[in-house]
C-alpha positions in Angstrom: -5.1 -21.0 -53.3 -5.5 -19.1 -49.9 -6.6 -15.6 -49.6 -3.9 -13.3 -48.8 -4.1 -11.6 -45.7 -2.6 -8.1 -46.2 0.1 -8.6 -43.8 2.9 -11.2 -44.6 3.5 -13.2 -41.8 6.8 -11.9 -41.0 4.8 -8.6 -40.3 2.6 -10.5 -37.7 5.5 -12.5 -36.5 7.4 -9.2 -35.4 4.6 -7.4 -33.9 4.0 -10.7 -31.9 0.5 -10.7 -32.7 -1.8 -12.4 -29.7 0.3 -15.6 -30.9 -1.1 -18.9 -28.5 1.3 -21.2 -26.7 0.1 -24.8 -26.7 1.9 -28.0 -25.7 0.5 -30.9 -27.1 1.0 -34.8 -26.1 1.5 -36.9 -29.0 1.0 -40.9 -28.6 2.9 -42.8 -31.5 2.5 -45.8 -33.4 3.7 -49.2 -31.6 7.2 -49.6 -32.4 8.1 -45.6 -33.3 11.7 -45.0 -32.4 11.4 -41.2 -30.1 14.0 -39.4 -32.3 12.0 -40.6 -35.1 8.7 -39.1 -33.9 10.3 -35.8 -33.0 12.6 -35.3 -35.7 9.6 -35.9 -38.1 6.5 -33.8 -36.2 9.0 -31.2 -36.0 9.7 -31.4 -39.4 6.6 -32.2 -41.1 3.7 -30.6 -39.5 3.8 -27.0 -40.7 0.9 -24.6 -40.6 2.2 -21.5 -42.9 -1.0 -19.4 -42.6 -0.6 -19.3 -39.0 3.4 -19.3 -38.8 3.1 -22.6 -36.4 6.5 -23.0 -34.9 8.0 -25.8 -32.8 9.7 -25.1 -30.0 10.8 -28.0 -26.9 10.5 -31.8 -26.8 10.4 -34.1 -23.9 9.6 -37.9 -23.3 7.0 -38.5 -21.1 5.5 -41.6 -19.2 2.3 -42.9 -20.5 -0.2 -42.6 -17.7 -2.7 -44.2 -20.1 -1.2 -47.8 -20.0 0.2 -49.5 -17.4 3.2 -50.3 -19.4 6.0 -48.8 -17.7 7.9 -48.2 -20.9 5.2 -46.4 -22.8 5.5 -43.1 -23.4 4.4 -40.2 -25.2 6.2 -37.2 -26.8 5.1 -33.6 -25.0 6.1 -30.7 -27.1 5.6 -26.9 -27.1 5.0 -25.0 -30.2 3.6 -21.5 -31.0 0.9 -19.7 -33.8 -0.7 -16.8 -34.6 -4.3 -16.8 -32.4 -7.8 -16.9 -34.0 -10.5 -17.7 -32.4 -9.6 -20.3 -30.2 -9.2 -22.9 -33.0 -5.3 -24.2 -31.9 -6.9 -27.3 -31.2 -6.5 -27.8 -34.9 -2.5 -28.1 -34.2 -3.1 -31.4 -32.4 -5.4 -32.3 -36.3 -2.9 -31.3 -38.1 -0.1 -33.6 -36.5 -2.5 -36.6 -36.8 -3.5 -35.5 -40.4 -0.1 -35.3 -41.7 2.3 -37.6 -39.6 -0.5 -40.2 -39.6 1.9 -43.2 -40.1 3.5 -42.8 -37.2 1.0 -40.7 -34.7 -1.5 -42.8 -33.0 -3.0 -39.8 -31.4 -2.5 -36.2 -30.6 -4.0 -33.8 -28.4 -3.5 -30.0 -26.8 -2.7 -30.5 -23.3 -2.3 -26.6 -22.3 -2.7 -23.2 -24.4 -1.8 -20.1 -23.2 -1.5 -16.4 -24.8 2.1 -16.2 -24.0 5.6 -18.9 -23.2 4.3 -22.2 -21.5 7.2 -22.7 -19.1 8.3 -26.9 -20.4 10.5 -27.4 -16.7 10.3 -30.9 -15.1 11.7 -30.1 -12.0 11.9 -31.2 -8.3 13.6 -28.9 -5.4 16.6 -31.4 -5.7 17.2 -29.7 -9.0 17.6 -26.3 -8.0 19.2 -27.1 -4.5 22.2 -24.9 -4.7 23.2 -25.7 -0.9 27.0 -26.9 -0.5 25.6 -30.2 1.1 23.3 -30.8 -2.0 25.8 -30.8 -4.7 28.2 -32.5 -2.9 26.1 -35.6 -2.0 25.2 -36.1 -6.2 27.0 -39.4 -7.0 27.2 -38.7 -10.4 24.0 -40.6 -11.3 22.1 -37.9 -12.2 19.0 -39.7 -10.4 19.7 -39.0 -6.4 19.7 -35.3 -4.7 22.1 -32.7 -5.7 21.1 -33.1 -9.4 21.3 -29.7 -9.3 25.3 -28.5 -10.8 26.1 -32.1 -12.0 28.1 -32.3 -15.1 25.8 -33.2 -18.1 26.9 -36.3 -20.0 28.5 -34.0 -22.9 30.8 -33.0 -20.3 29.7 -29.7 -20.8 30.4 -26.7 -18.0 28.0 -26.8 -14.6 25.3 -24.5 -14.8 26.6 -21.8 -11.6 23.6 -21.0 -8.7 22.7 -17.7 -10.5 22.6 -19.0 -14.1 20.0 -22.0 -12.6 17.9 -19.1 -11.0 17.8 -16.8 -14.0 16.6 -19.8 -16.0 14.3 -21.6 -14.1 13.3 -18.2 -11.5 14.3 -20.7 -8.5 17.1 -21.1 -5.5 16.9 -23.1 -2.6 18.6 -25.0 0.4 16.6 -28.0 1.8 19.1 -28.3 4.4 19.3 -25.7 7.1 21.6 -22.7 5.7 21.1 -19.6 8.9 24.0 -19.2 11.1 22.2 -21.5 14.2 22.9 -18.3 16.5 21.3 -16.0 14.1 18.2 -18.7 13.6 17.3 -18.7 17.4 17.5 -14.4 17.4 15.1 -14.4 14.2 12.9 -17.3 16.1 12.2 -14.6 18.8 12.3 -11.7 16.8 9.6 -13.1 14.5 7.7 -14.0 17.6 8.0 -11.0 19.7 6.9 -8.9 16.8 3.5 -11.2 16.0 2.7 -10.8 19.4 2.8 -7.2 19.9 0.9 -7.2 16.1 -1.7 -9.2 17.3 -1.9 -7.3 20.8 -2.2 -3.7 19.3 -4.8 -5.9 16.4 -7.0 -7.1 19.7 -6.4 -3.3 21.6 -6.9 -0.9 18.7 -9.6 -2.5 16.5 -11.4 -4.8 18.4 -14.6 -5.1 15.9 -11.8 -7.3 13.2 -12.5 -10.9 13.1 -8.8 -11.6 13.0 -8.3 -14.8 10.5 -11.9 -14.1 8.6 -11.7 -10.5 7.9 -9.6 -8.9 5.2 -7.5 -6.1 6.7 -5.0 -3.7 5.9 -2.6 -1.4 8.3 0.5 0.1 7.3 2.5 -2.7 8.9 0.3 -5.9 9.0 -1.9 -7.0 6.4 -4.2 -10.3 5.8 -6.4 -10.7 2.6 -8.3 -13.6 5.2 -8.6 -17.5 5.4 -6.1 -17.3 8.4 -3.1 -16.3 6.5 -1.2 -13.0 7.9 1.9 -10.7 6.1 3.6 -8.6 8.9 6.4 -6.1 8.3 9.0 -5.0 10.2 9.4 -2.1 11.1 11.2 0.5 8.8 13.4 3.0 10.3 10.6 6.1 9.9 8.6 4.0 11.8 10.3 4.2 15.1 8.4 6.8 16.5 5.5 4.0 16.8 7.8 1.2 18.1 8.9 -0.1 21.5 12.4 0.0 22.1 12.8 -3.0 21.8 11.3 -3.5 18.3 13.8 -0.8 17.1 16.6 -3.4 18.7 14.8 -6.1 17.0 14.2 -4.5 13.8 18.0 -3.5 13.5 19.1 -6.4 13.8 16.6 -8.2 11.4 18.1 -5.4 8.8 21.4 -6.1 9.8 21.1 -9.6 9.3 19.3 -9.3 5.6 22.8 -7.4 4.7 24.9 -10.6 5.3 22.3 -13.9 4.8 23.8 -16.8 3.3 21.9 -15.9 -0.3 23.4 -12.6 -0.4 26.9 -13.1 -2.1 25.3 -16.2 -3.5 21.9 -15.0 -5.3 21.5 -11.2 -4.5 24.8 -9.7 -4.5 25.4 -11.3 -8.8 21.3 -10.3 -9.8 20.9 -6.9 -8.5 24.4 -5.3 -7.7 26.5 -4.4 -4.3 25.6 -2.1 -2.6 28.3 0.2 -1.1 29.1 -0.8 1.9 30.3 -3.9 0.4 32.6 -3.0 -1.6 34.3 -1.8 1.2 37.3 -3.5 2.1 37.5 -1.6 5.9 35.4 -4.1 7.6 35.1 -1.3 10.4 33.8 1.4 7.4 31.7 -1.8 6.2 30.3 -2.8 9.7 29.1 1.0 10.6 27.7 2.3 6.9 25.6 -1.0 7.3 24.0 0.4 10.7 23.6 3.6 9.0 21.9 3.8 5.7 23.1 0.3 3.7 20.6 -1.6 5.3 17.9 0.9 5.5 14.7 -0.9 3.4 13.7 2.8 2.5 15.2 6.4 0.4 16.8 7.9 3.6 15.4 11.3 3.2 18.5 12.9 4.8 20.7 11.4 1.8 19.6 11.1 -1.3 22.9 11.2 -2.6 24.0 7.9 -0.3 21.1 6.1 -1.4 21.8 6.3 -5.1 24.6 3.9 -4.7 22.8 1.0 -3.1 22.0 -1.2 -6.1 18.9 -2.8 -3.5 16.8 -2.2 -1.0 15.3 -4.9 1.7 11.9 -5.2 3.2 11.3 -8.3 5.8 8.2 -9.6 7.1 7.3 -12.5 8.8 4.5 -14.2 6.9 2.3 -16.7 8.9 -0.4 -19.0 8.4 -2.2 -20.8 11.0 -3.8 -24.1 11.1 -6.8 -24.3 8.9 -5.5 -21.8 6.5 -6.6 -23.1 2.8 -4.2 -23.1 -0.3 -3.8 -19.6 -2.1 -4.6 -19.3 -5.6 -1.5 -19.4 -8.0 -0.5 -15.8 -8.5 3.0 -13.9 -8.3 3.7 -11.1 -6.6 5.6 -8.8 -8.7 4.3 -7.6 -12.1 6.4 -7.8 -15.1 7.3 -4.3 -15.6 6.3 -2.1 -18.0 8.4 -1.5 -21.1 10.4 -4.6 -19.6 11.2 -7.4 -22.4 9.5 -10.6 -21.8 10.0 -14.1 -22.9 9.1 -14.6 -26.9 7.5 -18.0 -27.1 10.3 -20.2 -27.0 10.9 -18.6 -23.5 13.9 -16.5 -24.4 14.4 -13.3 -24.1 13.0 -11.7 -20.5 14.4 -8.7 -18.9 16.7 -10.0 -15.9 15.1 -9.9 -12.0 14.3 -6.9 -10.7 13.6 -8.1 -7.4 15.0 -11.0 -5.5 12.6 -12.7 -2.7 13.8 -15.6 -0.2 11.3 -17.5 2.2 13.4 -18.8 5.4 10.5 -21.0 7.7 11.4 -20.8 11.2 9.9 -24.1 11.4 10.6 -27.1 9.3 8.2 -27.3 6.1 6.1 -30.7 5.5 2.5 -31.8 4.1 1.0 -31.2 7.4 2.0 -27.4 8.4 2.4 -26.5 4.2 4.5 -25.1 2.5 5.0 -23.2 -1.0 4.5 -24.8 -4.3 6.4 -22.9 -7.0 5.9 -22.9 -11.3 9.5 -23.4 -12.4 10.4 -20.9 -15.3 7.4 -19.1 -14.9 8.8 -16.1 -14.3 9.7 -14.8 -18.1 6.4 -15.6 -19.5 3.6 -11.8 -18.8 0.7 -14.0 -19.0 0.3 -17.2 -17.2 -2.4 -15.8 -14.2 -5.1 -18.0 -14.8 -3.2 -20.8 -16.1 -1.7 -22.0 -12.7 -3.5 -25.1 -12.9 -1.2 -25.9 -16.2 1.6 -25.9 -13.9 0.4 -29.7 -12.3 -0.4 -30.9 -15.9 3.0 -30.2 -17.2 4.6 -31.0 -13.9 6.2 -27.6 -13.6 5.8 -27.8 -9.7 8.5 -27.4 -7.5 7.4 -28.2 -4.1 9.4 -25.8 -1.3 10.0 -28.5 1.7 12.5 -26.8 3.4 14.1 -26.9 6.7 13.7 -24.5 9.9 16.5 -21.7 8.5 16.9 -23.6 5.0 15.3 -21.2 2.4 13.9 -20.9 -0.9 14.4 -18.2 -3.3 12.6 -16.7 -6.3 12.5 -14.3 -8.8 9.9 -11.7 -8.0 7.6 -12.6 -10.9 7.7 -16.5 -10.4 4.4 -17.8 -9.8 3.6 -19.3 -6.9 1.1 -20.7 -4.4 0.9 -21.1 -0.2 -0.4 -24.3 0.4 -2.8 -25.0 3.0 -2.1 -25.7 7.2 -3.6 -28.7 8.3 -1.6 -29.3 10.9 -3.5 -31.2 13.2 -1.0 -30.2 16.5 -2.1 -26.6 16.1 1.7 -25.4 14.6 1.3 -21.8 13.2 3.6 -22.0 10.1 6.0 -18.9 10.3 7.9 -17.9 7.4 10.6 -15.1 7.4 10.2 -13.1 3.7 13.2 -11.2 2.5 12.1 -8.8 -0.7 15.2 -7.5 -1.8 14.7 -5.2 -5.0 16.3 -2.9 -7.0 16.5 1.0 -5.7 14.5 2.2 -8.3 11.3 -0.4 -7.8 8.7 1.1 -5.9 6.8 -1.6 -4.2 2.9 -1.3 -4.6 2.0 -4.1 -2.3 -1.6 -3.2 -1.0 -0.5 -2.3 3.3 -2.6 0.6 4.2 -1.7 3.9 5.4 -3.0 3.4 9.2 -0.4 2.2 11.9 -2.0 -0.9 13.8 0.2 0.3 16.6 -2.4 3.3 16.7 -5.5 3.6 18.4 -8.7 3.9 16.2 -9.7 7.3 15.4 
């Protein structure tokens, strides 16, 4: 027989052991039934040495004939790692289910969950509009909160964005009076950015150089991250930008995707549960909305559940696709997702893009990995995303929005607008009071001459 190892696998399976995630694609034999395929690979291919366990199925299109009824059988399973050999997963289901397996192959592997979501931004459109226009089919938009054919219980806006780290309206979802004051406000404060950038530090190639001031950052290839201001700040800031910036606060306090996404993730915050609109209206003028610890009340600020920071991120035409990557770490001593993708600590932070423009091809737009937020892991492995057709593609609308968990991976695509449209996208960080955000902006004020 085998040599023992000293550990029993149940030893290795609870200390989670560098375990691989693989999905493999498995072809059958002309005239397998699906159910037959799964039910059997599931239940014949074993691999005890290595604990191999099964985990999700789907049917897929065969791309490999033109047949538009052949299909494969994509499924996730998970094993203890050693030396790269899981390949030998895709051997073993053609070794032992041979009668009905054609062919087999490992499609992804990845040390951690491989998120198995086959979504489009119709799926996880939570907009009013968007599930009211589903006729039932299943097929059209709004699939998103349709009742599945068992008649089981919709899934509600947050329970979708806990599972699959997404939110979004396609349609426009901003208060159209509110839209055209964040329009100016947004351009208003790029202009007096990129004013103070030409005044104060004249040697930066702006769009090629990488650059970081307290309130304006841009790691280059045309692509810019500009704060507003927080309410320390003012000393630096035009009257007007404190007027701007108040209301830009204000309005992050009472967005659409508040009492819808933020409010049931990360808590109330005071103010709110306030039932003196008056009371309500002033606290959220005076420390509520404050994106920062107000130093004078430490005491006040303990009973925010969140804080807010905005910025307006924009790229400009030529600016190339980003990298995937997410922007929040998984915390540490945070549970994250075992293999089978259950099991992550809830969000900690909440962000929404709102484009001031509407998204398309030509001007970009961000591509998102559905479920990728539980797995601590997948940088590296963005490209997976395509293969497995995890991509949710954020078209939006000018004030429509798209939210994500703050560990979602993600990527900007490029601007090749050929018009010369700067894409301008409004980003609302909402996280809970006691994250610290480490988000490289240096210490220096752009507003500030150069010492």
């Amino acid at each position: 027989g085998m040599a023992h190892e000293p550990y029993s696998v149940e030893d290795l399976w609870a200390g989670d052991r560098s375990r691989v995630g693989v999905c493999v694609s498995v072809t059958p034999k002309d005239g397998v039934r699906y159910e037959d395929l799964q039910r059997e690979v599931f239940d014949r291919v074993r691999w005890p040495e290595r604990d191999l366990r099964w985990h999700a199925h789907r049917r897929a299109r065969d791309d490999g004939k033109n047949d538009d009824d052949a299909w494969v059988m994509e499924a996730t399973a998970s094993c203890l790692a050693s030396s790269g050999d899981e390949s030998q997963v895709a051997y073993r289901v053609e070794g032992v289910a041979y009668d009905i397996v054609e062919e087999c192959e490992v499609v992804v592997s990845a040390p951690c969950h491989v998120p198995f979501m086959d979504l489009t931004l119709a799926d996880v459109d939570i907009s009013a509009a968007a599930v009211a226009r589903d006729d039932g089919d299943g097929r059209g938009p709004g699939a998103f909160g349709r009742e599945p054919a068992g008649g089981e219980p919709r899934e509600s806006p947050v329970e979708m964005f806990l599972r699959t780290g997404l939110a979004a309206s396609a349609a426009p979802a901003v208060d159209p009076d509110d839209l055209a004051r964040l329009v100016a406000v947004a351009e208003r404060r790029v202009a007096s950015a990129e004013k103070a950038l030409h005044a104060n530090h004249p040697d930066i190639r702006v769009g090629d150089d990488v650059f970081a001031f307290r309130e304006m950052g841009s790691r280059g290839g045309r692509r810019f991250d500009l704060l507003f201001p927080k309410p320390e700040w003012d000393v630096d800031e035009t009257t007007e930008a404190r007027t701007d910036a108040a209301f830009v606060r204000d309005f992050a306090t009472r967005a659409p995707w508040v009492p819808t996404l933020v409010e049931p993730v990360l808590g109330k915050n005071d103010g709110k549960n306030d039932d003196d609109d008056d009371d309500a209206r002033a606290s959220i003028e005076s420390e509520t909305a404050r994106c920062v610890v107000p130093l004078e009340s430490p005491r006040r600020h303990r009973s925010n559940a969140w804080w807010c920071d905005v910025s307006v991120v924009y790229s400009e035409p030529g600016a190339p696709a980003q990298d995937w990557h997410c922007d929040g770490r998984h915390l540490a001593g945070e549970a994250r997702a075992d293999y089978a993708g259950a099991g992550a600590a809830p969000p900690y932070a909440v962000c929404v893009f709102c484009p001031l423009i509407d998204l398309g091809e030509d001007v970009g737009f961000t591509r998102f990995w559905a479920g990728s937020h539980v797995a601590d892991g997948l940088i590296g492995f963005g490209a997976a995303a395509e293969v497995l057709r995890g991509c949710v593609d954020g078209i939006v609308r000018k004030g429509g929005f798209i939210a994500y968990d703050y560990r979602t991976m993600h990527r900007g695509m490029g601007n090749s607008s050929s018009s010369g449209t700067t894409r301008p996208v409004l980003q609302f960080l909402y996280a809970r009071s006691n994250y610290r955000e480490t988000k490289n902006y240096g210490a220096r004020s752009v507003f500030r001459p150069a010492t």
